[in-house]
N, C-alpha and C positions, 0 to 999 in steps of 0.2 A: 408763503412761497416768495421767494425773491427774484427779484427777473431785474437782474444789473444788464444785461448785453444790450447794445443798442447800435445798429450799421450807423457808420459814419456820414456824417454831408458830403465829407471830401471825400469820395473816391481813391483819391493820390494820400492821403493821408490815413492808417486804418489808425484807430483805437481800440488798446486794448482794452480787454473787461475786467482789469485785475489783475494783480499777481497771480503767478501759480500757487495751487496749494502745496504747502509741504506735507504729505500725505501718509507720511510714514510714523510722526506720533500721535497725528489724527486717526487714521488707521490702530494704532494701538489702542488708543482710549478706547475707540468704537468697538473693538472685537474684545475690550475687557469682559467678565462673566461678570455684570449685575448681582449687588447682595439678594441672596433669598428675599422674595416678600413673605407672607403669612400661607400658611397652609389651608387651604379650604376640606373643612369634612366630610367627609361626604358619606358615614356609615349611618346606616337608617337602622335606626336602637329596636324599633318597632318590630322589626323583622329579623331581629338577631339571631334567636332559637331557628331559622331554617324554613318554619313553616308559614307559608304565607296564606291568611286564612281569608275567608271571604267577609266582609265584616257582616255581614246577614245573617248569615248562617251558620259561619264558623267552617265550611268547608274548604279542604286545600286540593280540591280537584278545580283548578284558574288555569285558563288559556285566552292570549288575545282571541279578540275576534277580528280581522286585521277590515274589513269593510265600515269598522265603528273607531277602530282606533281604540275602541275600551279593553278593560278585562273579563269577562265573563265567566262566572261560575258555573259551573255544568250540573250544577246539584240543584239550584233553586232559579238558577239566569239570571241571578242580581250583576249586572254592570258599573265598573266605577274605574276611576282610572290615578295613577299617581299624581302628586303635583308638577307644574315645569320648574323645570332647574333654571330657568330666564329670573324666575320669581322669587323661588327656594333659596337659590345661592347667593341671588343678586346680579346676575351677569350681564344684565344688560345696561347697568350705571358706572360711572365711575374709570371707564376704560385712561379718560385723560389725567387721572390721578392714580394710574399703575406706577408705582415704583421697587423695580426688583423683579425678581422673577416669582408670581403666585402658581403655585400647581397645588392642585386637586387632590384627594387622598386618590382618588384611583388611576391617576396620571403618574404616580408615584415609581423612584425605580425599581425594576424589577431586580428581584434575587435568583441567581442563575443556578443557585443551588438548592432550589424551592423544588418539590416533587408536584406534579399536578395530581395529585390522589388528595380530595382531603377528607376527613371523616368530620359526621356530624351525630350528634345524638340527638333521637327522635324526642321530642317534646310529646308524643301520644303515645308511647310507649318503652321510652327508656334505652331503644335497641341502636346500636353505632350502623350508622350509615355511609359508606364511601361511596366520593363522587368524583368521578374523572374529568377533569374540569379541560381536560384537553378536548373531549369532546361533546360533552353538557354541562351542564349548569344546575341540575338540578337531578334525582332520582326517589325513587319510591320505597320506603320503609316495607321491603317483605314480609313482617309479620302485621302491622295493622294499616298498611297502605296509604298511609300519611303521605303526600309529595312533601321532602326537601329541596331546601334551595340554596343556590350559593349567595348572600346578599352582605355579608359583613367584605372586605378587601380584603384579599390575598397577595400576598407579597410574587405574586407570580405571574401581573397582567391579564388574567382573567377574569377581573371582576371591574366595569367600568364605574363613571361618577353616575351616566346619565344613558339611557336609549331612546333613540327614536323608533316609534312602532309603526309595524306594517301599517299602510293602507290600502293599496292595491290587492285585489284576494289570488287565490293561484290561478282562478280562471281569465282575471283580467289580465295579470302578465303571461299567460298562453297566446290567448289574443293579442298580447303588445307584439308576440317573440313571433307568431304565424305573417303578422302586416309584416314584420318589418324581415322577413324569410321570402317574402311572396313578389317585394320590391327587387329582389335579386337573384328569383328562378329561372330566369332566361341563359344564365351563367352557372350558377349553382352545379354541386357535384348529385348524380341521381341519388346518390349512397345517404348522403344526406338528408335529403327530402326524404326517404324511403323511410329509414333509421326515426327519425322525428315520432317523438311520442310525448304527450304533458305530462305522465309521472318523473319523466327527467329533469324537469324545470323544477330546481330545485330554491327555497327561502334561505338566505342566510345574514346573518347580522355582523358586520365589517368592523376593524375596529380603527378608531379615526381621534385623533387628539382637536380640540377646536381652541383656538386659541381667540386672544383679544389683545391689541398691544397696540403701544405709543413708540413712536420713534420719530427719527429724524435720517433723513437722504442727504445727501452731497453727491455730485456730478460735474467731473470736471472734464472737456474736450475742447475741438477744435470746430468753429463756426463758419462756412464759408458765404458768401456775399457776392454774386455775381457781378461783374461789373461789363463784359464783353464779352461777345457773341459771335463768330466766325466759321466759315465754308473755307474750303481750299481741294482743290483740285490737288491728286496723287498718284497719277498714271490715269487710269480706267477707273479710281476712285474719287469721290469726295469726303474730305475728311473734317468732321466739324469739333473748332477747338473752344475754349471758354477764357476768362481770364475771371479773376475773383479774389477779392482783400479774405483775411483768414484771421481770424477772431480767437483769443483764447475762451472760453464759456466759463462761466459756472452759476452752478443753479441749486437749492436748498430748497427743499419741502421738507413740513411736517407734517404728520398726517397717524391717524387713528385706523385701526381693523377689527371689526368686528366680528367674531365665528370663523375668523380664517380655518382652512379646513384642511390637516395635512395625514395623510396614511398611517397606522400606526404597526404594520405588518412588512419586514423586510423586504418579503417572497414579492411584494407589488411594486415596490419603491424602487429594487434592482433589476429595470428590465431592462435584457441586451438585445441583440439583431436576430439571436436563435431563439427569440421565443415571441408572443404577439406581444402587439402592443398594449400599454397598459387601455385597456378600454373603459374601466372601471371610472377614471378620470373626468372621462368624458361623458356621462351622466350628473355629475355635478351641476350644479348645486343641491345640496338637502337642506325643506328648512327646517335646523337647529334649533332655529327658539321654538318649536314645540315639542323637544324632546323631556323628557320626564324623569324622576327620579329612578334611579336603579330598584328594580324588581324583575328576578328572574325568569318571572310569571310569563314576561314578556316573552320568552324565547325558548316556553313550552311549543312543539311541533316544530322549530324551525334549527338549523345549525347555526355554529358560532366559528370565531376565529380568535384565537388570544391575540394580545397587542404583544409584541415582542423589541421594542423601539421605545427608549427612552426619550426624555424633552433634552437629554444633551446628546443624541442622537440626533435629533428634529432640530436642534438651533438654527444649526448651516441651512436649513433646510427653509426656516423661515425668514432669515434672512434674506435670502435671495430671490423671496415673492415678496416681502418689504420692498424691496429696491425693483422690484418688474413694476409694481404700483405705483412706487415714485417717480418710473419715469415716465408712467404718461401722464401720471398729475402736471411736469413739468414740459409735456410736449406742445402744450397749447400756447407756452411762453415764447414758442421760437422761430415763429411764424418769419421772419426777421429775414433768414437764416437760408434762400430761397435754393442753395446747394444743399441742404441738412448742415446734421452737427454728428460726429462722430465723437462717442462716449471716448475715453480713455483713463479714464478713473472713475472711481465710484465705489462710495463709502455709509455705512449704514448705522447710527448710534440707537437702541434700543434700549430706550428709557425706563419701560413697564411690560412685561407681558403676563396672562393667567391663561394656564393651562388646565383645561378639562379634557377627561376620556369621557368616549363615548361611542356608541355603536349603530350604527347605521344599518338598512335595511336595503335590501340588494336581492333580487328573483337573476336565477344565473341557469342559463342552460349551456352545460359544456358537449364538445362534441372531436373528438377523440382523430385526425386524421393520418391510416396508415402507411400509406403510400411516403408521403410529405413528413411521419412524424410529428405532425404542428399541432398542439392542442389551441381550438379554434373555441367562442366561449361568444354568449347573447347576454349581456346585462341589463336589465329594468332598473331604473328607480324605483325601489315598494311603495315613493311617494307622490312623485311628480307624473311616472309613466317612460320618461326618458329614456329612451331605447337605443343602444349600439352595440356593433358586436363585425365577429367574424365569422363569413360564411367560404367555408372550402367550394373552388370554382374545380369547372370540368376543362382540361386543358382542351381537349380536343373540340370542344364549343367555343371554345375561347377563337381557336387557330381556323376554325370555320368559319367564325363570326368575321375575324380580321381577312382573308381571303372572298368571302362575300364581300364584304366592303371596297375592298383592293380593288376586283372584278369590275364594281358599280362604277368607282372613279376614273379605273380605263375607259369605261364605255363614255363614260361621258367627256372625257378629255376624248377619245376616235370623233366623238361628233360636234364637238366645236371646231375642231382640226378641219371634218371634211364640209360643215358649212362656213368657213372661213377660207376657202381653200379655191 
């Protein structure tokens, strides 16, 4: 990080901090597309044939159990669980020697002319298996009841590198979604409350690209410097003015990301003012380094979401939390500056990044409101607990609530009045 500005001694004299940048073929370089780096594999050969066997026993009746984080066999209870992809792939070395852009096979782009139907041939009995990958991930062989699964990459975004598995169970995010419904029934619509039921609180796994990347920031503005301080009388007013030397800025960090974490579903990424906010966001952080190798195993009992966003979809996208992180790496530089500094450029050169997918785990109670239109929706963390959402209010509690209140501050403004009086 470089910290050039420095307020002057003299007052009457400012010093600049530099030339201005010319920002226009430094801009060019920086928004150049990076060569390809190396592709990371991420097909698990083991599991090619579809059926994902218990290694004990050889049964493919596997469900999390999401209280353990493992996998569970329902035939014999042997527990085991994949390796992490922190370990597996190596993602957690090496971020300051990315060069080029690394993506994952299953960060890979999507082909828009890919059908989500895919068939598989049963390994226990020979017979073709179609699996509708828009809405699972796996199905059951009708004649010998083998589970298939989807675990080789499909050129259609439904198959990620890596998932993180439940751990919260559906009773404990009942419990999260009830505290945090109970902090806001005073207001709450009754329809709601009423309506409220835990088979609605449904599991689902998000799907979310995590990146890791090397860059470099540039910021260039204007720095002000207080130097005077003044009152003036303006009729019936007082009006207070300032004087202050004015600095050109700039300031350069480097700086490494680890797991940055960006949406990999359109439907979330584009919200406007006619629909909620995205709440999903704000549950954030999940921790990543212990998600595991792709097996579909994981997301028996629960739904899914295909990624439908590519990583040159996602650039811009990470670009511009590159550059939210740079600037308060360098906000600490500018202490100086006792008016602020106003950004007026700002430029981001992205050395390295490696892209992985991956799927995240999210308990989601939706909740439908007609009056208003608004679909209002409770998210968990399946791992943290992190709880937020939106609960539809009752206007006519609301307009009671505000006219009680109104009422309370007359009274008490009549009786300052008449014991002042």
């Amino acid at each position: 990080m470089t910290q050039d500005a420095q307020p002057p001694r003299d007052p009457d004299a400012p010093v600049f901090d530099g030339p201005p940048l010319s920002l226009e073929e430094e801009l060019a370089a920086a928004r150049a597309e990076p060569e390809p780096g190396p592709d990371i594999d991420t097909v698990n050969a083991e599991l090619a044939d579809g059926i994902n066997r218990c290694p004990k026993c050889g049964s493919t009746d596997v469900q999390l159990r999401a209280s353990t984080g493992m996998l569970v066999c329902l035939f014999c209870r042997h527990q085991w669980q994949e390796d992490r992809v922190e370990e597996e792939f190596g993602l957690g070395v090496g971020i300051e020697e990315l060069d080029g852009t690394v993506i994952a096979g299953g960060a890979g782009t999507i082909a828009a002319d890919v059908a989500d139907q895919v068939t598989l041939t049963c390994g226990g009995c020979g017979a073709e298996v179609v699996v509708d990958t828009a809405h699972a991930m796996n199905a059951r062989c009708h004649w010998c009841r083998h589970t298939l699964n989807i675990n080789q990459q499909t050129p259609n975004g439904a198959v990620p590198d890596a998932v993180l598995p439940f751990r919260l169970t559906h009773a404990e995010a009942v419990e999260r979604i009830r505290e945090f419904a109970s902090k806001r029934r005073l207001f709450a619509h009754p329809r709601f409350k009423k309506e409220f039921v835990p088979e609605n609180v449904l599991g689902v796994y998000l799907p979310y690209l995590v990146i890791d990347a090397r860059a470099e920031t540039t910021y260039v503005g204007k720095g002000e410097v207080q130097t005077r301080r003044w009152t003036e009388k303006s009729g019936d007013n007082t009006v207070t003015y300032y004087a202050a030397d004015v600095y050109q800025v700039q300031r350069s960090v480097g700086l490494t990301v680890d797991d940055l974490t960006i949406e990999g579903a359109a439907d979330r990424r584009d919200f406007d003012g006619s629909t909620t906010n995205n709440i999903i966001n704000t549950i954030l952080p999940f921790d990543t380094k212990n998600a595991v190798k792709w097996n579909s195993s994981y997301l028996v009992g629960f739904t899914s979401e295909k990624r439908d966003l590519d990583v040159d979809d996602l650039h811009p996208v990470m670009e511009e939390q590159l550059l939210s992180i740079g600037r308060s790496q360098v906000e600490g530089s500018l202490g100086q500056f006792d008016r602020g500094v106003r950004w007026e450029a700002e430029q981001v050169d992205v050395g390295g990044s490696r892209w992985v997918s991956m799927y995240l785990p999210v308990w989601l109670y939706s909740y439908y409101q007609e009056n208003t239109q608004t679909l209002h929706y409770i998210a968990v963390n399946a791992r943290t607990g992190e709880t937020m959402g939106s609960v539809p209010v009752s206007q006519w509690r609301l307009i009671t609530a505000a006219l009680t209140v109104g009422t309370f501050l007359e009274g008490i403004a009549g009786a300052i009045l008449v014991a002042t009086a």
